[in-house]
N, C-alpha and C positions, 0 to 999 in steps of 0.2 A: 216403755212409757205407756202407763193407761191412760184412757181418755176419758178422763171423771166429766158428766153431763151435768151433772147435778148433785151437791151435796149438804144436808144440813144434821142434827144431833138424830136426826130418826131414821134418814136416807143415805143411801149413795145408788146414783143410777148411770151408769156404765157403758161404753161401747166393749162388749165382750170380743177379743181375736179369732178370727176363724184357727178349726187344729187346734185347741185347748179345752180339756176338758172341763165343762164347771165344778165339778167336784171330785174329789180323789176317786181314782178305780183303780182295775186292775194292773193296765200300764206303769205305774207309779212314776206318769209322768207330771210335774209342777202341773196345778188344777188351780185355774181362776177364782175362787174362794180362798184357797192358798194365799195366791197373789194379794188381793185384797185386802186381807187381814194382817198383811204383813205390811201394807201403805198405809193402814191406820195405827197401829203400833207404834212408825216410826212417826210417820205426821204429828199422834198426839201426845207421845211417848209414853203409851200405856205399856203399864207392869203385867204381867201375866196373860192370862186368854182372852184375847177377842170376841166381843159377841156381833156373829155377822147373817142374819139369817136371810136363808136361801129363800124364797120368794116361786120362783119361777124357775124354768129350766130351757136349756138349749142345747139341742145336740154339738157335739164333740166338732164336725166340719162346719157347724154354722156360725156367722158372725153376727153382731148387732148390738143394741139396747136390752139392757136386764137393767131389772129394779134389787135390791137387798135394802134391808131390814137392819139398822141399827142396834134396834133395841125390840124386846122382846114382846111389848104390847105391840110395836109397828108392824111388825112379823104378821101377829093375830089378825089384829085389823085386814091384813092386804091379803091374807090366807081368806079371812070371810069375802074380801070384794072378789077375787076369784071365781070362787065357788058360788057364788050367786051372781058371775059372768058381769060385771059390775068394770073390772079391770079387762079394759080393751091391748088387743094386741093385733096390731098390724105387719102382714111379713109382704117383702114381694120376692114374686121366684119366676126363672124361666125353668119353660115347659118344652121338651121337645114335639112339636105337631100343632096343631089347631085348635083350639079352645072357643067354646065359644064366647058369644059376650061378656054372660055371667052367669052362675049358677049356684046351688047349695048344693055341699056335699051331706050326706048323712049316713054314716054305718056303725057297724059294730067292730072295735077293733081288740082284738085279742096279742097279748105279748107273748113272743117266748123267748123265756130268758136265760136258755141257754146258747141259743144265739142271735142272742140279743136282736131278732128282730119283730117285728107285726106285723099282722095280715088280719084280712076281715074274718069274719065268724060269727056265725050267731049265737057263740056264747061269748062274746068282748062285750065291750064295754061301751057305750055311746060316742060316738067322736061324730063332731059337726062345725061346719067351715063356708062360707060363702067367698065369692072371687067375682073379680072385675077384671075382664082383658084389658089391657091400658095399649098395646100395639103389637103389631105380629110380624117378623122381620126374618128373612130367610128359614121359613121354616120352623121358628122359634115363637113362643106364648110370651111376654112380658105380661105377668098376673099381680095382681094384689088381692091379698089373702086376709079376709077377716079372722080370726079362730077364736070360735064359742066356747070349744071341750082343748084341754090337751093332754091329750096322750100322747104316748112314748111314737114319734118317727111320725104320728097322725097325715101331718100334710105329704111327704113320700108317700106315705102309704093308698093315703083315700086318690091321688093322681095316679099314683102309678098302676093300683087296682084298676084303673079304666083307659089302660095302654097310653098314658100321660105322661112318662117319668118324668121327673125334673134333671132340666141338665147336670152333669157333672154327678149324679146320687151313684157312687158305687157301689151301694149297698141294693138299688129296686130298681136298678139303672144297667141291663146286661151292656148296651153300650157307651155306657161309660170311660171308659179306659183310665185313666190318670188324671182326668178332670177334676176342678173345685168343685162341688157343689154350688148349684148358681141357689139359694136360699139364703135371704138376708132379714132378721130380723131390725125392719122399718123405724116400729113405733110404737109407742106406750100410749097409754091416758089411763089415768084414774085420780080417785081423791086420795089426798093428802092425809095419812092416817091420823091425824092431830089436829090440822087446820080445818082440814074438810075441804080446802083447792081443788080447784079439778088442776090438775098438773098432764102435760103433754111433752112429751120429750122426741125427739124425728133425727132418722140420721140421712144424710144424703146416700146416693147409692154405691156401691164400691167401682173405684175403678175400672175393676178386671173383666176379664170378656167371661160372659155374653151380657152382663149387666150393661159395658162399656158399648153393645147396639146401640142399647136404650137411652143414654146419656139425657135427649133432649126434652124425656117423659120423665124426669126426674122432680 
């Protein structure tokens, strides 16, 4: 069952599943664009290919709010509020260790995409991020995470580069073991590619531990 937030002729804004990939890869496992496109077909019982454009992206363990793109000038539009940092995005994530109050991150982060992951470099690419401690509970950061830039793993990367990982990262997280990923994408805002709204969409925080600390910072 998806959890449509928001839907009109231009939008559909989504609670994305954690463990599902947004877009087809190499696993060729069912990929949330898949999904998607296949609830509009039957919803409005369109003939042939769906036009569903991607927007935004979210790694493969994370869950949350995504925005798509109905139609192809909406796409445009939300591709420019982007890129001129216009389209806000709010994540909260636990941190293993102490954080401080707040801070801004800023580096250079470089991919490699043959395994699939990024690390800083001064020859990457700009990635920048500010954060608010919201409580700090056995040992653990409950953050909220503004992101300016994004890049591929960005928030893993710019914490974990400074002995931060976020709980659960298998991936920049040696102790992690079997964990979720505590990273949840929170919240959207931006305008409305047609109306010009400013539009806010927020999801509450997931159950699961260690978000389920934080319950009453929610």
């Amino acid at each position: 069952m998806i959890n449509i937030l928001f839907e009109d002729n231009h939008l559909l804004v989504v609670e994305k599943p954690i463990n599902v990939p947004v877009q087809a890869d190499d696993s060729n496992d069912l990929d949330f664009l898949t999904m998607l496109k296949s609830y509009i077909k039957e919803k409005y019982n369109k003939p042939g290919n769906v036009y569903l454009g991607l927007i935004h992206r979210l790694d493969r363990p994370v869950g949350g709010v995504m925005v798509f793109a109905k139609t192809s000038k909406a796409a445009d539009r939300l591709s420019k509020q982007i890129k001129k940092h216009e389209f806000k995005k709010t994540y909260m994530a636990v941190i293993e260790g102490k954080v401080s109050e707040s801070g801004t991150f800023i580096d250079k982060l470089e991919k490699n995409h043959k395994t699939n992951t990024s690390f800083v470099s001064k020859n990457g690419k700009d990635a920048e991020l500010s954060y608010v401690l919201i409580d700090y509970i056995n040992n653990l950061s409950l953050v909220k995470i503004n992101l300016k830039t994004g890049r591929s793993h960005q928030i893993r990367v710019q914490f974990s580069s400074r002995k931060l990982p976020l709980y659960g990262d298998q991936r920049y997280n040696k102790n992690a073991a079997f964990d979720q990923i505590a990273l949840f994408a929170k919240k959207v805002e931006f305008k409305h590619p047609i109306t010009k709204e400013v539009m806010q969409f927020e999801l509450d925080l997931p159950e699961r531990y260690p978000f389920s600390l934080f319950k009453t910072c929610d």
